[in-house]
C-alpha positions in Angstrom: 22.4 15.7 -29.4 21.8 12.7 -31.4 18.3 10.7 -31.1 18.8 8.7 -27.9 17.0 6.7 -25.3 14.1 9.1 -23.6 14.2 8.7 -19.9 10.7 9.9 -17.8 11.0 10.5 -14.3 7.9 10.7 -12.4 7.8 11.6 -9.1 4.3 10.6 -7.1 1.7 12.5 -6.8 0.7 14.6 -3.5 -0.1 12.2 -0.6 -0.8 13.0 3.2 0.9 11.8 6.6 -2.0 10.0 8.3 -1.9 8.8 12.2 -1.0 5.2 12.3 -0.3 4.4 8.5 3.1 3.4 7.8 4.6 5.8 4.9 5.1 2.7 2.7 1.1 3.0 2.4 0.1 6.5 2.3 -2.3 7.0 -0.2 -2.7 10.2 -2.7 -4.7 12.7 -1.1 -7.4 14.8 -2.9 -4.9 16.7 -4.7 -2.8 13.7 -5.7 -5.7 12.5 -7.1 -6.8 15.5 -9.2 -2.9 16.4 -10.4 -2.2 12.8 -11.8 -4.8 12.6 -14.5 -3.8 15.9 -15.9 -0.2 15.2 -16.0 -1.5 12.2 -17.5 -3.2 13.8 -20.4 0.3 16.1 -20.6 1.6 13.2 -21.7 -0.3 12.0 -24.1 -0.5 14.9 -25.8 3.1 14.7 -26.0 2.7 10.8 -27.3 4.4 10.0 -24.4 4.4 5.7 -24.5 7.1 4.3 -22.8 8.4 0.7 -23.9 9.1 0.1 -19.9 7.8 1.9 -16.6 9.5 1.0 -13.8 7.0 1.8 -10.5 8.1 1.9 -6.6 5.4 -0.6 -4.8 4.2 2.4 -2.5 0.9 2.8 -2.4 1.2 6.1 -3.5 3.1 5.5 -6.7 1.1 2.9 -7.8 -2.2 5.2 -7.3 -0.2 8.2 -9.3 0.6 5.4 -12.4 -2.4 4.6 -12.4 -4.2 7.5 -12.5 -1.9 8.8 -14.8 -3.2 6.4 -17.6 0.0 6.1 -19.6 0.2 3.0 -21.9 3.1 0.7 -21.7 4.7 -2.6 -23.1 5.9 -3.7 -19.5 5.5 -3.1 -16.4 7.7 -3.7 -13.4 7.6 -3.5 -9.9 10.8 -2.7 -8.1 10.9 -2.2 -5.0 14.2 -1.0 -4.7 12.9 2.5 -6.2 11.4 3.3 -2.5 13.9 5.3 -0.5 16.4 4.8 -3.1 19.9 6.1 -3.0 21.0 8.3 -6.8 23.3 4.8 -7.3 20.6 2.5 -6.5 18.3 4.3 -9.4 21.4 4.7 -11.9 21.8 0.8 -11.6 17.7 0.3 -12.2 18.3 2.5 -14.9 21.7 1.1 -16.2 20.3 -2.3 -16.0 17.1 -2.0 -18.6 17.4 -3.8 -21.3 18.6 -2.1 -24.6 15.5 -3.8 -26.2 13.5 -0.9 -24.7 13.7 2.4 -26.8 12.0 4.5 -23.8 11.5 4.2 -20.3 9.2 5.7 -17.1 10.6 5.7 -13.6 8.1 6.2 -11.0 9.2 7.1 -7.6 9.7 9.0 -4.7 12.2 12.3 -3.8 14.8 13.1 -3.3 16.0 9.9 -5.6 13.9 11.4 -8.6 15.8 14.9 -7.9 19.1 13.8 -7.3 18.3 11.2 -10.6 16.9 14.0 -12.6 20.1 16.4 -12.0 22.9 13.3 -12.5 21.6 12.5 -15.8 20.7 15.8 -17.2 23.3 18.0 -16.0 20.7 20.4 -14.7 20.6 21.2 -11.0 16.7 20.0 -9.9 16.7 21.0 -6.3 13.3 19.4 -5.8 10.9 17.8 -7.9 7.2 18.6 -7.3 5.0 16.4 -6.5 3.7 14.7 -9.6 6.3 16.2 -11.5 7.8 14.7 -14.8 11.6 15.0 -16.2 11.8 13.9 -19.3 15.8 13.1 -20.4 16.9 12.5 -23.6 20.5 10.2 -23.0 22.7 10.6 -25.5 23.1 7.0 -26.2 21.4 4.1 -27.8 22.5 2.0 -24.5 21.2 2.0 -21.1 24.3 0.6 -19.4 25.8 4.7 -20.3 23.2 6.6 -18.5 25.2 8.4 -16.5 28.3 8.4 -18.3 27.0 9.9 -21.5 25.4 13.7 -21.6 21.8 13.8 -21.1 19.5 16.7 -21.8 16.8 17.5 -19.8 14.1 17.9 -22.7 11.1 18.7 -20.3 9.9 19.2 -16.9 6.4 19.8 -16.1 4.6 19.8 -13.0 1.2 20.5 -12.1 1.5 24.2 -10.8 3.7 24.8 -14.2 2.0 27.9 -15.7 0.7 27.3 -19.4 
């Protein structure tokens, strides 16, 4: 595989199901809170610094890219990343601008699974929470995720054993 456009797919941290809070605003619960910071550091150690990230308004993604402390060169909302169907995130994806050599989705399952298995050819039943796919596309444009081979170069998760 040549050098191609890295793709990180970040699915939010652990939250809880609380009485009377809609699930658009569920926060991270203890563990969420604890797990995003050390996937976080995963990251940079890795040198992970996406030119785009790409976050679901939630208020549980937000809190997970936040904690996880990853630098960027933009930022964008996009609220079309909640509940999203696998065509709804190939079009976000498919849509970035070729400008930006790398980019960070950060989102909710089963879109991040269903994402993470289109575009790498791997069969990801279920992303963990706070779990991280990193695909390499073979292809210098972002309009042929999806068309062209990717290769799922990592996938990390908290529980992952050293």
């Amino acid at each position: 595989m040549t050098d191609g456009k890295p793709l990180y797919l970040v699915r939010h941290a652990k939250s809880d199901w609380h009485t009377g809070v809609d699930d658009f605003d569920r926060p991270l619960n203890k563990r969420g809170r604890r797990d995003a910071p050390e996937m976080g550091r995963r990251l940079k150690m890795r040198g992970v610094e996406p030119d785009i990230m790409v976050c679901s308004p939630a208020k549980r993604a937000l809190e997970t890219l936040e904690l996880l402390n990853v630098p960027a060169q933009t930022l964008v909302y996009d609220e079309t990343i909640y509940e999203a169907s696998l065509s709804t995130l190939l079009e976000i994806v498919q849509s970035l601008d070729d400008g930006f050599d790398s980019a960070m989705l950060v989102g909710h399952n089963p879109g991040m699974s269903w994402l993470a298995s289109q575009l790498s050819g791997v069969r990801i039943k279920n992303m963990p929470t706070c779990s991280i796919a990193a695909i390499r596309l073979d292809t210098h444009r972002w309009k042929a995720a999806g068309v062209c081979p990717g290769e799922l170069a990592d996938f990390d998760y908290p529980k992952k054993p050293s």
